[in-house]
Each structure stands twice: as structure tokens, then as C-alpha cells.
DRENTORKOL-3810 file (N, C-alpha, C; in nm, 4 decimals):
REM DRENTORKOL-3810
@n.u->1.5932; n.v->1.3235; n.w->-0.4106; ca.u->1.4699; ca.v->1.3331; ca.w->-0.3369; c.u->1.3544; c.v->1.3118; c.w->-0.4354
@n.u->1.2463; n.v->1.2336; n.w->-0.4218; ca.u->1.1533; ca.v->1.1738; ca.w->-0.5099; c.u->1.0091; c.v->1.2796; c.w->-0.4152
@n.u->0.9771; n.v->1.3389; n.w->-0.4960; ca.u->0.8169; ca.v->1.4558; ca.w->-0.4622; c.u->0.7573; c.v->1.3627; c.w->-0.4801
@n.u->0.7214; n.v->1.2642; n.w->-0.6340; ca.u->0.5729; ca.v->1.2289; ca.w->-0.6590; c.u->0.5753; c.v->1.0930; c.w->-0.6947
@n.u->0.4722; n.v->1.0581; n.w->-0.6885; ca.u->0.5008; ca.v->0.8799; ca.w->-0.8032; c.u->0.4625; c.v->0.8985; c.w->-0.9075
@n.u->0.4824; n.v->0.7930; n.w->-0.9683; ca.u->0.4576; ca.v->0.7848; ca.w->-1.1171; c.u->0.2824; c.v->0.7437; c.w->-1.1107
@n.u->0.1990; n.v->0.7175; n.w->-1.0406; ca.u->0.0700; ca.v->0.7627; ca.w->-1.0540; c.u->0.0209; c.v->0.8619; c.w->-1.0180
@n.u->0.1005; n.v->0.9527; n.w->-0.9356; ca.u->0.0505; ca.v->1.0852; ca.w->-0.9565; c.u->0.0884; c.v->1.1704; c.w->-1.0339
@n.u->0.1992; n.v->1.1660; n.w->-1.1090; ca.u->0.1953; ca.v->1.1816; ca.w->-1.2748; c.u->0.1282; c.v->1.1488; c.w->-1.3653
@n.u->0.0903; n.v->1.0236; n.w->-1.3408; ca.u->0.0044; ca.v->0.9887; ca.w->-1.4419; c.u->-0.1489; c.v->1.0787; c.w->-1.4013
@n.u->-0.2066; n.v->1.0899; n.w->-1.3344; ca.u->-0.2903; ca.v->1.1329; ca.w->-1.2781; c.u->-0.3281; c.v->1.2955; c.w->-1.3511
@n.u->-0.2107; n.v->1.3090; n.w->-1.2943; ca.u->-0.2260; ca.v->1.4898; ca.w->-1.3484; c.u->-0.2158; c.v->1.5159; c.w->-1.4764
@n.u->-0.1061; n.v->1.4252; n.w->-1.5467; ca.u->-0.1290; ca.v->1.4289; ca.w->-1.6969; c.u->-0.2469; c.v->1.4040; c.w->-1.7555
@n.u->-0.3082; n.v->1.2943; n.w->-1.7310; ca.u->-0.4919; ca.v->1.3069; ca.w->-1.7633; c.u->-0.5890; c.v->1.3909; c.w->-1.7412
@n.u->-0.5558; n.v->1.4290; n.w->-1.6081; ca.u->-0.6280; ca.v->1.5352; ca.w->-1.5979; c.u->-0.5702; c.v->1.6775; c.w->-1.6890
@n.u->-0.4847; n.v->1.6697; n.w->-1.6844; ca.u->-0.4414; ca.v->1.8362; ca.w->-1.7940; c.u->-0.4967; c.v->1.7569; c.w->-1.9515
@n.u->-0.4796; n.v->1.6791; n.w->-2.0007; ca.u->-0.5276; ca.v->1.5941; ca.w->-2.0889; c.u->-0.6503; c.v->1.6602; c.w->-2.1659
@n.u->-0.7133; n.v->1.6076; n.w->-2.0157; ca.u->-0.9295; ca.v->1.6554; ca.w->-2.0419; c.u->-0.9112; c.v->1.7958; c.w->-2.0555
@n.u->-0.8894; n.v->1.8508; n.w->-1.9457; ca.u->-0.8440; ca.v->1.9969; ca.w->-1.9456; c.u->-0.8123; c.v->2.0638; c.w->-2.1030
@n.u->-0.7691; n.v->2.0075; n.w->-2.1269; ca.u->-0.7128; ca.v->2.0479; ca.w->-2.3138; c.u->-0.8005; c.v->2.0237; c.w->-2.4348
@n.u->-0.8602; n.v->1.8815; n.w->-2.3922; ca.u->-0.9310; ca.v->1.8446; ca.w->-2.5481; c.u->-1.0610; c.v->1.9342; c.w->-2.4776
@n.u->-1.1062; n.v->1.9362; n.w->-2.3357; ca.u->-1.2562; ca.v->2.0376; ca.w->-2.3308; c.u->-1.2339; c.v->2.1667; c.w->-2.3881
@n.u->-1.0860; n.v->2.2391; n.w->-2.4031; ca.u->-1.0658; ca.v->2.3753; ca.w->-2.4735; c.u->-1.0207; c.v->2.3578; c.w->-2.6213
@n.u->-1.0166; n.v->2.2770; n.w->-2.6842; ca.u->-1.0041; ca.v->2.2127; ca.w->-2.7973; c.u->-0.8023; c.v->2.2550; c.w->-2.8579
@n.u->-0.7532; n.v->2.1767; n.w->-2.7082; ca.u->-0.5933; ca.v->2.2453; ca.w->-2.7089; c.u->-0.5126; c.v->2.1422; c.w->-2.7569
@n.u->-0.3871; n.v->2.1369; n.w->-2.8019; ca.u->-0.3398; ca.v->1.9763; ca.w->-2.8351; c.u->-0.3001; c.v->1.9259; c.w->-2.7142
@n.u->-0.2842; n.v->1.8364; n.w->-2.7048; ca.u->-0.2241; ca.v->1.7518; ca.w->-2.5636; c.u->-0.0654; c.v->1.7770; c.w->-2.5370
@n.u->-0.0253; n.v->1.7403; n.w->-2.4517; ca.u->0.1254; ca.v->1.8028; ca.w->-2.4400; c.u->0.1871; c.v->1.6084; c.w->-2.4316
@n.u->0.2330; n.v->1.5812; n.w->-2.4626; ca.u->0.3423; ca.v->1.4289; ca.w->-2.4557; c.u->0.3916; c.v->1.4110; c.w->-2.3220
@n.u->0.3441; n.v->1.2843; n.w->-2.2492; ca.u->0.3735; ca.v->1.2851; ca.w->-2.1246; c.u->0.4964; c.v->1.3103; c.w->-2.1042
@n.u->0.6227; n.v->1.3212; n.w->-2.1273; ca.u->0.7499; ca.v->1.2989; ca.w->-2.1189; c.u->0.7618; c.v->1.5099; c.w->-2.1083
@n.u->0.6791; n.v->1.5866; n.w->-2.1838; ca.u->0.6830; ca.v->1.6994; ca.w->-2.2243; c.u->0.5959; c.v->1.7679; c.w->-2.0545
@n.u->0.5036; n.v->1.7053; n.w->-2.0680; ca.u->0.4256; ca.v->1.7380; ca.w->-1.9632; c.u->0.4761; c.v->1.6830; c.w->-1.7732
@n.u->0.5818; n.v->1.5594; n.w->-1.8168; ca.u->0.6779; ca.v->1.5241; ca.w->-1.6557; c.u->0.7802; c.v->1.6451; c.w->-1.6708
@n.u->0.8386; n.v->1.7193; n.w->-1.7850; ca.u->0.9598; ca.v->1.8061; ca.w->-1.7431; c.u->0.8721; c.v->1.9656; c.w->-1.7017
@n.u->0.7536; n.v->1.9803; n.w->-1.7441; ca.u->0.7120; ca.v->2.1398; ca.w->-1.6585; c.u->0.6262; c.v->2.0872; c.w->-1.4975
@n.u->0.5881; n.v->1.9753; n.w->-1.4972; ca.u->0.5309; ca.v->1.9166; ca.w->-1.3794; c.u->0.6335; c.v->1.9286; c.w->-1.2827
@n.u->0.7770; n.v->1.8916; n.w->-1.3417; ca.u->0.8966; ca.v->1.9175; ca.w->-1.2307; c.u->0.9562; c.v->2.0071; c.w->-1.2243
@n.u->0.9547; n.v->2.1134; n.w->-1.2961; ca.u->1.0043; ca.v->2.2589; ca.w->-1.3044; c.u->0.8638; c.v->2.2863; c.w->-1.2045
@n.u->0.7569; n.v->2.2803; n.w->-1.2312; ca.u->0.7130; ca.v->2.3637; ca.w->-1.1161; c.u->0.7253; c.v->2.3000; c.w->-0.9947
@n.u->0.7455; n.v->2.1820; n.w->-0.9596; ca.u->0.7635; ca.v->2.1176; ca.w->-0.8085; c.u->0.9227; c.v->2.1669; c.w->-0.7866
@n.u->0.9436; n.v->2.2131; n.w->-0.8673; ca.u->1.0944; ca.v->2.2645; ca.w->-0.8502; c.u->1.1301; c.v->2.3885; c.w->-0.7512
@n.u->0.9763; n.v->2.4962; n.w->-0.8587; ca.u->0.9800; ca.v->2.6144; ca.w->-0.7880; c.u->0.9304; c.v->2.6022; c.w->-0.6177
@n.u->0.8224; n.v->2.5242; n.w->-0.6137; ca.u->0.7655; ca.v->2.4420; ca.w->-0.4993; c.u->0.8751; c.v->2.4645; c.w->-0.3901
@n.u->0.9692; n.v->2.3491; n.w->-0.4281; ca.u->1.0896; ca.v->2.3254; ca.w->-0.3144; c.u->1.1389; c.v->2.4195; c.w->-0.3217
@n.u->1.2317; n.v->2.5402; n.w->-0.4053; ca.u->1.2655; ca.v->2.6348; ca.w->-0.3730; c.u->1.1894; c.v->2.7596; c.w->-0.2757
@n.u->1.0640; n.v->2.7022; n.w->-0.2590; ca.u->0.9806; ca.v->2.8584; ca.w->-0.1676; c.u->0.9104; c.v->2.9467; c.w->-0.2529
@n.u->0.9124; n.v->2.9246; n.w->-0.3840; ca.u->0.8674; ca.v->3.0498; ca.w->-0.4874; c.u->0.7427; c.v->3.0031; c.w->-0.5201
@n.u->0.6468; n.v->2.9666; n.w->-0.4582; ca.u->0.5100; ca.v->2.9578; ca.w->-0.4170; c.u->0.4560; c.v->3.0629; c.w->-0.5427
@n.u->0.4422; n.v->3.1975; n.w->-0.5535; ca.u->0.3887; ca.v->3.2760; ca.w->-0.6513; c.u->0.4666; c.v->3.2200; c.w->-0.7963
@n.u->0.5791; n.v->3.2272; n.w->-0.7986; ca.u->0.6354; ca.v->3.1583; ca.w->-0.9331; c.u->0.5694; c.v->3.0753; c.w->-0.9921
@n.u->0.5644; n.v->2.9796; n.w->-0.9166; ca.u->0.4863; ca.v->2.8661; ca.w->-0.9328; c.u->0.3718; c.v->2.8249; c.w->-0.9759
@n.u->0.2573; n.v->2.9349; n.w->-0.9325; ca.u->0.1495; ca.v->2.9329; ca.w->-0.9740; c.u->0.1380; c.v->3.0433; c.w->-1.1131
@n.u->0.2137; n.v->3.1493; n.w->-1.1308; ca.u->0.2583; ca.v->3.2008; ca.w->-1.2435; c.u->0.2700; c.v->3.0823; c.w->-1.3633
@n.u->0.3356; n.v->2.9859; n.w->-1.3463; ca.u->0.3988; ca.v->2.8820; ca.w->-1.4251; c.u->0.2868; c.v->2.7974; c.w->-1.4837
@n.u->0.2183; n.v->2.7735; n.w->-1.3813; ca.u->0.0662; ca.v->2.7140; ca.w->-1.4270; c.u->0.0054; c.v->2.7692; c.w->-1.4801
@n.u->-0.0762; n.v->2.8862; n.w->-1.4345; ca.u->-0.1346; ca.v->2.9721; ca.w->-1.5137; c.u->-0.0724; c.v->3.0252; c.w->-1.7001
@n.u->0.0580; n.v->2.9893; n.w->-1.6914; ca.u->0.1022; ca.v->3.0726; ca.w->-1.8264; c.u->0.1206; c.v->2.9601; c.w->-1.8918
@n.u->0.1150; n.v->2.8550; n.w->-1.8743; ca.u->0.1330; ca.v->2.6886; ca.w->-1.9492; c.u->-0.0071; c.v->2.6609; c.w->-1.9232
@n.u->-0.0629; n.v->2.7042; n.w->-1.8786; ca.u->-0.2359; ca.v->2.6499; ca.w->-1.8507; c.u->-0.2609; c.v->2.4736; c.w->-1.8156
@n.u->-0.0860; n.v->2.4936; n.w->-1.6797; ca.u->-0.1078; ca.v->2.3334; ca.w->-1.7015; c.u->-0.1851; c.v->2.3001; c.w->-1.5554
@n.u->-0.2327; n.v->2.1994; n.w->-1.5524; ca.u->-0.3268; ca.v->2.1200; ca.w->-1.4719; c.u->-0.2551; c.v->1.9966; c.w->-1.3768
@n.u->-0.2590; n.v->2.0511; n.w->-1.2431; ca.u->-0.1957; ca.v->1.9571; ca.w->-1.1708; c.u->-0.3402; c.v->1.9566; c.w->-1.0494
@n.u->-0.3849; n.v->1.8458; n.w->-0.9769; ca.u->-0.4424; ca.v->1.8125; ca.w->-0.9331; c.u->-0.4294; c.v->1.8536; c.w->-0.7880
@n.u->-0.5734; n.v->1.9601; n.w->-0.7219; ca.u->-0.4811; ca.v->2.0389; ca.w->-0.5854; c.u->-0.4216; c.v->1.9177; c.w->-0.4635
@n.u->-0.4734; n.v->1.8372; n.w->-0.4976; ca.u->-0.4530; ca.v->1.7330; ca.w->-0.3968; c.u->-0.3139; c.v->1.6790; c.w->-0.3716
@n.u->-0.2951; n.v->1.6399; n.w->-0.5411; ca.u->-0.1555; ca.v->1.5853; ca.w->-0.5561; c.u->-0.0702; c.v->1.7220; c.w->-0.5207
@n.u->-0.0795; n.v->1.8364; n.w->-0.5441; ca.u->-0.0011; ca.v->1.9602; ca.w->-0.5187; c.u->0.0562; c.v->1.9820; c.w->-0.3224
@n.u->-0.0750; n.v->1.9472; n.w->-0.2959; ca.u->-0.0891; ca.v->1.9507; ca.w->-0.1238; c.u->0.0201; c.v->1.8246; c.w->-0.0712
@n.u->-0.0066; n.v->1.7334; n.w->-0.1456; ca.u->0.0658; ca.v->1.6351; ca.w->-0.0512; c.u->0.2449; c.v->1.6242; c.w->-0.0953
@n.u->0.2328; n.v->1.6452; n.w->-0.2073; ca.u->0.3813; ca.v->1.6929; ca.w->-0.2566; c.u->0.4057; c.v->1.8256; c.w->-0.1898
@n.u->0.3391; n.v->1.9064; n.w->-0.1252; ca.u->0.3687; ca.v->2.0244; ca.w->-0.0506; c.u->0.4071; c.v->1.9796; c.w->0.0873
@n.u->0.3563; n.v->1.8467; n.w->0.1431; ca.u->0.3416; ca.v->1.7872; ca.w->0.2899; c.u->0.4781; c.v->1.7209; c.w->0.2864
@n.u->0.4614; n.v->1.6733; n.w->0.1702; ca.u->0.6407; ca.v->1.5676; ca.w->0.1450; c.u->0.7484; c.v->1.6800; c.w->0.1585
@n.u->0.7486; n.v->1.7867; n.w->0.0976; ca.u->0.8605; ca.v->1.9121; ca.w->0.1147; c.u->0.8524; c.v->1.9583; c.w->0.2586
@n.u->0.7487; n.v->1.9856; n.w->0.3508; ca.u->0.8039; ca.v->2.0373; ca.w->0.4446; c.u->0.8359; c.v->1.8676; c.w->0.5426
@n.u->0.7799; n.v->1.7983; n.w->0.5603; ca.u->0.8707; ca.v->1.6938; ca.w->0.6073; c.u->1.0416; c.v->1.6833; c.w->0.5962
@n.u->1.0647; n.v->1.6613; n.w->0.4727; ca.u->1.2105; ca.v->1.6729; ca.w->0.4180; c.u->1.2981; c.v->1.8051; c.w->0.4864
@n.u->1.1983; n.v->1.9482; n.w->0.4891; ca.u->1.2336; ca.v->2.0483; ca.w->0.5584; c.u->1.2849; c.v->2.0465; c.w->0.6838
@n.u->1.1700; n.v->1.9896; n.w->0.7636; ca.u->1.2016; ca.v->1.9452; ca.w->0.9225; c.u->1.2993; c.v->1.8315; c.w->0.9560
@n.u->1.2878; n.v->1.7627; n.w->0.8836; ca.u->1.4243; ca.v->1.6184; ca.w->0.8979; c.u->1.5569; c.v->1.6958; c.w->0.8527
@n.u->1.5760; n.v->1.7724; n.w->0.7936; ca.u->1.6505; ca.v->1.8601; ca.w->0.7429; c.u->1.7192; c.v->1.9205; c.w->0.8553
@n.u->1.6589; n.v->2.0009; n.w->0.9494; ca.u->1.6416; ca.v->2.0788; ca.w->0.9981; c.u->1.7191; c.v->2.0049; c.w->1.1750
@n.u->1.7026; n.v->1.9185; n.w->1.1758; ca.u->1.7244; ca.v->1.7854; ca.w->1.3199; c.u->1.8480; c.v->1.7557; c.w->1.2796
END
């Protein structure tokens, strides 16, 4: 099952990017920054909604609410087709 594209990866990685050099943080390596982007879309699909935002907050990573929402819209779709 595919959550995101690869421009909305790219997306969020820039944005956590800025996010970092405005706190004067090192950047995380996109490849570093696609494996906690999918650990938390992970927790996402599992239902652990608070986890999740735990996960962000303690990595101080930056995902874009938009891209979060619609990768949230793609999971319950999959839910309901699921579900038929």
C-alpha cells in the first residue's frame, strides 16, 4: 500500500529542512528523514494517532499538515474498501 509520493516527501523533507537550519539544527539525510516519515505514517495506519504525534514532537520532525490530512484521507479510504 503506497500513503505518499515521492513529492510529498520531498516536500516535507524541505520543509523539516528550513525548520532546522531556522533553529540552527543539522539536517537529517533524506533517506534518514523517508525511514521516521514512515514510521510515523506507520503509527498513522495502525490508529495510534497520539503515538504519532509523540514521534514528531520528540524528533522535532516536520511533516506538512496538509500532506498529513490527505495521507490520513488515503488510510481511511483503504479502511472502507477494506471493509466491502
Amino acid at each position: 500500500m503506497i500513503l505518499y509520493t515521492e513529492r510529498q516527501l520531498d516536500q516535507s523533507w524541505q520543509l523539516d529542512c528550513k525548520h532546522r537550519s531556522r533553529f540552527d539544527k543539522p539536517w537529517l539525510a533524506r533517506e534518514k528523514y523517508r525511514d521516521m516519515f514512515e514510521a510515523c505514517l506507520d503509527l498513522k495506519v495502525a490508529g495510534l494517532h497520539d503515538q504519532a504525534n509523540y514521534y514528531l514532537k520528540t524528533f522535532d520532525l516536520q511533516i506538512p499538515e496538509e500532506i498529513i490530512e490527505s495521507i490520513e484521507d488515503t488510510i481511511e479510504m483503504e479502511l472502507e474498501e477494506d471493509e466491502h
